[in-house]
NUTOR-266732 format. One line per 3 residues: for each residue x, y, z of C-alpha. Coordinates in pm, 1 decimal. Each point is the difference from the previous one (the first is absolute). Example, Ala and Ser with C-alpha at 12.3 -4.5 7.8 and 13.67 -1.06 7.14 Angstrom:
<atoms>
1230.0 -450.0 780.0 ~ 137.0 344.0 -66.0
</atoms>
This chain:
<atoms>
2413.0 -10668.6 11378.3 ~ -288.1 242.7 -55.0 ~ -369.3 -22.4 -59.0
-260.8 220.9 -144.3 ~ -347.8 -67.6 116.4 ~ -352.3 192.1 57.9
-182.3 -285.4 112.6 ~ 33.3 128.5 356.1 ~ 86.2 -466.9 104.2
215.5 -216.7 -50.0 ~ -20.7 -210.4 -346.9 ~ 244.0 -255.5 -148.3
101.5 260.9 -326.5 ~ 327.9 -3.9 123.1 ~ 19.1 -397.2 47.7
-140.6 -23.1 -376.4 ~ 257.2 223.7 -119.6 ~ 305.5 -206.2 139.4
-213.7 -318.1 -94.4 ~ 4.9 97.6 -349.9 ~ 352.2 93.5 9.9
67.9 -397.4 106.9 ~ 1.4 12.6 357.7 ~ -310.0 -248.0 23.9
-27.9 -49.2 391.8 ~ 24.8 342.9 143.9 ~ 19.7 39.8 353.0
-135.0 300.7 220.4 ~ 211.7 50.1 350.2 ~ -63.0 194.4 244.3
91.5 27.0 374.9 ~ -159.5 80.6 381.0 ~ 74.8 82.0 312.0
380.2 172.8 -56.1 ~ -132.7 291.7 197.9 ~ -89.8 -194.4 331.7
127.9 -35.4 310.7 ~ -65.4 -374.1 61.1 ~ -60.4 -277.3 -165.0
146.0 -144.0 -370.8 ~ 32.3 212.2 -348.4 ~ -200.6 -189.4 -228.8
22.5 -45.7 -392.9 ~ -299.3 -131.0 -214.8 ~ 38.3 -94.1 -373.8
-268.0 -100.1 -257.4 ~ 77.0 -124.5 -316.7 ~ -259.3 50.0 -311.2
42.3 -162.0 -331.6 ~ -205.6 103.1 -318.3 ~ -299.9 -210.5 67.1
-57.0 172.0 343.3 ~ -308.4 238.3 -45.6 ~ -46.6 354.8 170.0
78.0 -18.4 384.0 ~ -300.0 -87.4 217.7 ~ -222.0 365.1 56.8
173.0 174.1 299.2 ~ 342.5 -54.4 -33.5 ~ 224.4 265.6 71.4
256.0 138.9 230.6 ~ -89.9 -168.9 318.5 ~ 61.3 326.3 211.0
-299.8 89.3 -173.7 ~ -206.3 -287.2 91.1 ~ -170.1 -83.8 341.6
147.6 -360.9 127.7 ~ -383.8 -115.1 -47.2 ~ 15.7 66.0 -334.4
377.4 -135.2 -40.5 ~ -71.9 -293.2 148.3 ~ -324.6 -59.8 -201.7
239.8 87.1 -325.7 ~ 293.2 -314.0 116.4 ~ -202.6 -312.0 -128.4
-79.3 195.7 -337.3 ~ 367.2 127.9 -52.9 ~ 114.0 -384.3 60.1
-274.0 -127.3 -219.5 ~ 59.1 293.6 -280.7 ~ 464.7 -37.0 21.6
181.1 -234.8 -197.3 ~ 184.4 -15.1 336.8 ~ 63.6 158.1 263.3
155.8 5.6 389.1 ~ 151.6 189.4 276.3 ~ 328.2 20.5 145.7
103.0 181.2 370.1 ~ 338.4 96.9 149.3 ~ 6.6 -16.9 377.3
87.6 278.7 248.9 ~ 336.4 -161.8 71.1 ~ 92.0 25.7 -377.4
-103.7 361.6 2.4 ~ 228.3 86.9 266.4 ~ 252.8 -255.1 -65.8
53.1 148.9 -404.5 ~ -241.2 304.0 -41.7 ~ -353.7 72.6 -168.8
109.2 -31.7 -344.1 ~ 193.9 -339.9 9.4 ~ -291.5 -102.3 171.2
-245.8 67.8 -238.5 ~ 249.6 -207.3 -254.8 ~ -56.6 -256.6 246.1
-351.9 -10.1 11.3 ~ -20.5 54.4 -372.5 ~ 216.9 -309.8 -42.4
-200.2 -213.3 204.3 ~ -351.9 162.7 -188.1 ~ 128.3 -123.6 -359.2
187.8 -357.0 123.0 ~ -376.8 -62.4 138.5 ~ -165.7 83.9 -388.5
-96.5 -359.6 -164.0 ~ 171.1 199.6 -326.4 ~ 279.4 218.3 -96.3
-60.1 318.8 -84.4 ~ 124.6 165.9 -324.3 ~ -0.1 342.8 108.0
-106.0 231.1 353.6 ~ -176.1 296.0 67.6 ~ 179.9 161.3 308.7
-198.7 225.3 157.6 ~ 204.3 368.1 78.8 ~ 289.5 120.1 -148.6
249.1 -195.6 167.9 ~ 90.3 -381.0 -71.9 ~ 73.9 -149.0 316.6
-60.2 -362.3 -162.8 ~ 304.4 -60.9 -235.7 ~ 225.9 -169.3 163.0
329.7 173.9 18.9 ~ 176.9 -327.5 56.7 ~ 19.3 -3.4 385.0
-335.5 -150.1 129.0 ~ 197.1 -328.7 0.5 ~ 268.4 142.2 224.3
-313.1 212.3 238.1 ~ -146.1 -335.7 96.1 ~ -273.7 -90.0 -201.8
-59.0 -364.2 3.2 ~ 149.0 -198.0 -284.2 ~ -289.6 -171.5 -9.0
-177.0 341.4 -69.9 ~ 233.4 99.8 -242.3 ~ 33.9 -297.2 -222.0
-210.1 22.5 -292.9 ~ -138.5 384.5 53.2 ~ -95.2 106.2 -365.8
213.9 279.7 -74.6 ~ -238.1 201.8 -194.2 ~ 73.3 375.6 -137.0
-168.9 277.3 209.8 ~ -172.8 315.2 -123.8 ~ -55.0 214.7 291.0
-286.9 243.0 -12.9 ~ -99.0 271.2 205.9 ~ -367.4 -32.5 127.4
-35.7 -316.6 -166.2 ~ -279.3 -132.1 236.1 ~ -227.7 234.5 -153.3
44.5 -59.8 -381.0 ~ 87.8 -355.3 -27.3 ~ -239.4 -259.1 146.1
306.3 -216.4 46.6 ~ 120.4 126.1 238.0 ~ -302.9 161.2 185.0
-86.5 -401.8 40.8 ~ 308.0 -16.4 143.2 ~ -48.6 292.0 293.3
-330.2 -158.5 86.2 ~ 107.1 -344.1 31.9 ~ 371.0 103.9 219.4
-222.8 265.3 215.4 ~ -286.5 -289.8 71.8 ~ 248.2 -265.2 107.0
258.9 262.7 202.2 ~ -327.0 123.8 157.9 ~ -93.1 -323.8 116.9
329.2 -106.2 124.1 ~ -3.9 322.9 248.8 ~ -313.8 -104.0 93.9
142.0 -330.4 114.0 ~ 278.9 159.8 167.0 ~ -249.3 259.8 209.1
-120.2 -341.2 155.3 ~ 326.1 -141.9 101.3 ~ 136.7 347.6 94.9
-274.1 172.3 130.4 ~ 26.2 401.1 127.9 ~ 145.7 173.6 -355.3
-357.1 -8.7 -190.7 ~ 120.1 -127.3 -284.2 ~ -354.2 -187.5 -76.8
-61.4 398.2 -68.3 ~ 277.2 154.8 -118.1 ~ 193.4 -304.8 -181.9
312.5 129.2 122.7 ~ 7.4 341.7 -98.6 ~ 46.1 332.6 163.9
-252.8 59.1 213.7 ~ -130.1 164.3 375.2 ~ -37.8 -325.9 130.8
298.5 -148.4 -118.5 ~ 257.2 267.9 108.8 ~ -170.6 -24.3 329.1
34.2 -381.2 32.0 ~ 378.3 72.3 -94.1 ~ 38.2 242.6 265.2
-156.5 -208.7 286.3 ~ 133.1 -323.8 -148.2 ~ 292.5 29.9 -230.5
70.1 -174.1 -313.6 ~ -113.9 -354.5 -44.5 ~ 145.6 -257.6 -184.1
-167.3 49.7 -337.2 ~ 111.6 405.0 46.3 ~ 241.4 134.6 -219.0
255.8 113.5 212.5 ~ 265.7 122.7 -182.6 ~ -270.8 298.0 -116.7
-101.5 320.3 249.8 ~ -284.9 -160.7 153.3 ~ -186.9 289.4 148.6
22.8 9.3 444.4 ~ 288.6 -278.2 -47.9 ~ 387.6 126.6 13.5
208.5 -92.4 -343.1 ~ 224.7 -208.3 261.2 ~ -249.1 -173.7 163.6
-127.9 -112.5 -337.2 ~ 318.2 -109.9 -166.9 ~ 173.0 -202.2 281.2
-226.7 -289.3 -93.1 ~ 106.0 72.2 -359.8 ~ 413.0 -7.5 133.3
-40.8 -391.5 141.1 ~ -227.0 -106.6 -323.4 ~ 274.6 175.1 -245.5
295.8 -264.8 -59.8
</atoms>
């Protein structure tokens, strides 16, 4: 799925073309933190249906946003959405089944957490790692989870979180409440920095790594820069049945 637009932000054109076309609660998805080295891979989703107005001024791609501005923007996103939540997938999944299924995971758990089912998503990127290819059962997602999920068509678009407010809602919202989690963590695991860098690469972090190693919320089956692959993936061996 393409879009044309000179607007130089995000708008909800797309989400009124698919609305007219009968898809009447369109939902913008879009994901954070599949690049770190710690911490979950979180998926936000916000729903609009053809009463919602223009987004709230300021909303676009949060990577383009200070967090005192995306955290200002939250409480006007949840006010402005027909619905809306987040869903995470924990460093264990990630190294138990891989980035992608884990993003299906956190997906999963974003849209059984909506208050209504969507008739159609906006997938940020070019790749739909949301459809379930019949397996998530068999990967270990809860059946709890799984019962119920709407099972909604996807329309993947590239650089979506800069045309469709949709799904920049979406980035702002997952990047807020992922932030805020690794904030958490930096408190119970002090040393890493993540109150700074959330997780990411960074100088502090590789050096923490080097002096300390991988913690628990590390994702060890990666190259985690001053640890050895080995080191990192023989707590991954005893968690792997």
């Amino acid at each position: 799925m393409t879009a044309n637009t000179t607007s130089g932000k995000p708008s909800l054109r797309v989400e009124r073309e698919l609305q007219r076309a009968g898809y009447r609660l369109v939902a913008g998805m879009d994901e954070v933190g599949r690049g770190a080295l710690a911490g979950p891979v979180s998926v936000g989703v916000v729903v609009i249906d053809e009463a919602c107005r223009s987004a709230p001024v300021g909303v676009k791609d949060s990577k383009l946003l200070s967090h005192q501005v995306r955290e200002r923007l939250v409480p006007k996103i949840q006010r402005w959405a027909t619905a809306y939540a987040v869903g995470h997938a924990s460093p264990q999944e990630i190294d138990q089944y891989g980035i992608m299924v884990a993003l299906r995971f956190a997906g999963t758990r974003a849209l059984a957490a909506l208050s209504v089912a969507p008739d159609l998503i906006i997938l940020d990127g070019n790749h739909d790692w949301l459809t379930d290819p019949g397996r998530v059962g068999l990967l270990g997602l809860a059946e709890s989870e799984d019962r119920g999920v709407p099972c909604a068509p996807v329309r993947t678009m590239v650089k979506a979180d800069l045309f469709c407010s949709s799904v920049a809602g979406a980035s702002v919202l997952a990047k807020v409440e992922r932030d805020t989690l690794m904030v958490a963590l930096a408190a119970e695991v002090p040393g890493y920095a993540w109150e700074l860098n959330k997780g990411y690469s960074a100088p502090e972090h590789f050096a923490a790594l080097a002096s300390h190693g991988p913690s628990v919320h590390h994702r060890r089956s990666w190259r985690l820069p001053g640890v050895s692959q080995r080191a990192g993936m023989d707590h991954v061996a005893m968690t792997v049945p």
